[in-house]
Structures are given as C-alpha cells and as structure tokens.
N, C-alpha and C positions, 0 to 999 in steps of 0.2 A: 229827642235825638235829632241832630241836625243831619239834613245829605245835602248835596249839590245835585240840580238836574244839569244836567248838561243836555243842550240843543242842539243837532245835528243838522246839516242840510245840504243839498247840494248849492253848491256857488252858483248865482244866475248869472250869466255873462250881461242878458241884457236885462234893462228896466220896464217892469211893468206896465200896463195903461195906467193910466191915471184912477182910475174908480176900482181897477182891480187894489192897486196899492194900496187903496183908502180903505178897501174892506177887509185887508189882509191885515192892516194895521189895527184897525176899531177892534180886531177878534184877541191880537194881544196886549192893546190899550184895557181890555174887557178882562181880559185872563188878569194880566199885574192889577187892578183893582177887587177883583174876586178876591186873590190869594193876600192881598194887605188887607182888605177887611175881616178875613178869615183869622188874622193872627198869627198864622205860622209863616210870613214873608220874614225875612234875617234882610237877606240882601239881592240883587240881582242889577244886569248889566247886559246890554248887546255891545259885542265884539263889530269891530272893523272890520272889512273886507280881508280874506286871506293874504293876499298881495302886501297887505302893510306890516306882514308879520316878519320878525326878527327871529332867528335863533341862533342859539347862542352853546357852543359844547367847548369843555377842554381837550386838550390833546396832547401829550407829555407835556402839563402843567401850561399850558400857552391857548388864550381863548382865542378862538375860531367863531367868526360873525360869517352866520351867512342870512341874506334876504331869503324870503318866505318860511314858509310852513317848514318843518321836520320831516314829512311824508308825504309824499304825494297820494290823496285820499279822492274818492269819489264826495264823501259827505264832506264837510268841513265845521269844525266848531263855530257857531254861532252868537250863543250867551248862554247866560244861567242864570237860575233861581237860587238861591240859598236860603231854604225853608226849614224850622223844626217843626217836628211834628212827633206822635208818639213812637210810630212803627214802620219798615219799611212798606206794609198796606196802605199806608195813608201818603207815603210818599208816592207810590206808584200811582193810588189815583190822581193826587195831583200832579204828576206827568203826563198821565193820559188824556185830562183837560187842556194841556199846554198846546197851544195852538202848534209848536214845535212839532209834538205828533201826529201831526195830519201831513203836514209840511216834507217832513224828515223823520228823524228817530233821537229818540230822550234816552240817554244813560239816567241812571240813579246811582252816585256813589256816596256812603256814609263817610261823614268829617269823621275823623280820627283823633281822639282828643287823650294828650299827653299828658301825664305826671308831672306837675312841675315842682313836686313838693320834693 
C-alpha cells in the first residue's frame, strides 16, 4: 500500500549558520538514502518556500489567482516521501525516522487507488 508523508514545519525567516545547515542536511541526505535502499521509496520532493506558492479557486465559474498559501498556517508544507510499504505501522515508523519529525510534524496519508476498469 502506498501513503504520502507529508512534512510540516514552521517557515524560518532567517538562514542558518553554515555547519548548522550542513548537519541538518547530511540527517536528510541520510534519511532519502536509508528509505531508497530499504525499497519502499515510490517518490519524494522538497517544496519551495511558501512565498512562491500559487492558489488557484473558482468562483461562479471564473478562476481566481491568488499569490501564496490557501491558509495562513503556523507549520507550512515542506515535501514528501511517497513510500509503499505493507501497513500503516511501517509507514508510521518510517515518518518517525524522517528527520521532518524532529523538525516539525509528519502527516501519513494513504493513496487512494481508483477503479479504472
């Protein structure tokens, strides 16, 4: 069964020192090689800063852009893993490894896989 982690976190306004960022990075340089040699990596991607986000709604048939986010949130979506694994237990542990949860906070949601016959 496939889920999506999703990554939460709060937006840092400013940028880290330099050695801090390196060891923040190496933990999920270390995590995305763990989980591709494990076999259960599908796909995964870190997101842009919130600032660069689009949204997009209709409104009696007529699209409406507006710049950023949908919500104004404390955490903000970060990226994702897109892992299969057998059960939601094995997904949860591999969120809990996710350097994301130390960070922030990991959603686990299951893909949803449609009929197409």
């Amino acid at each position: 069964m496939q889920y999506l982690l999703l990554i939460y976190a709060e937006q840092r306004t400013e940028v880290p020192p330099q050695d801090q960022l390196e060891a923040e990075m190496a933990e999920w340089f270390a995590y995305t090689e763990d989980v591709r040699k494990s076999g259960v990596y599908v796909d995964g991607n870190a997101l842009e800063p919130v600032n660069t986000a689009t949204t997009v709604r209709l409104k009696a048939g007529e699209r409406v852009v507006t710049d950023g986010p949908f919500a104004e949130t404390r955490e903000v979506l970060g990226g994702y893993y897109l892992i299969d694994v057998p059960d939601l237990d094995t997904a949860l542990d591999w969120a809990a490894k996710c350097p994301g949860a130390k960070y922030g906070s990991m959603e686990i949601r299951p893909i949803t896989v449609f009929d197409q016959g």
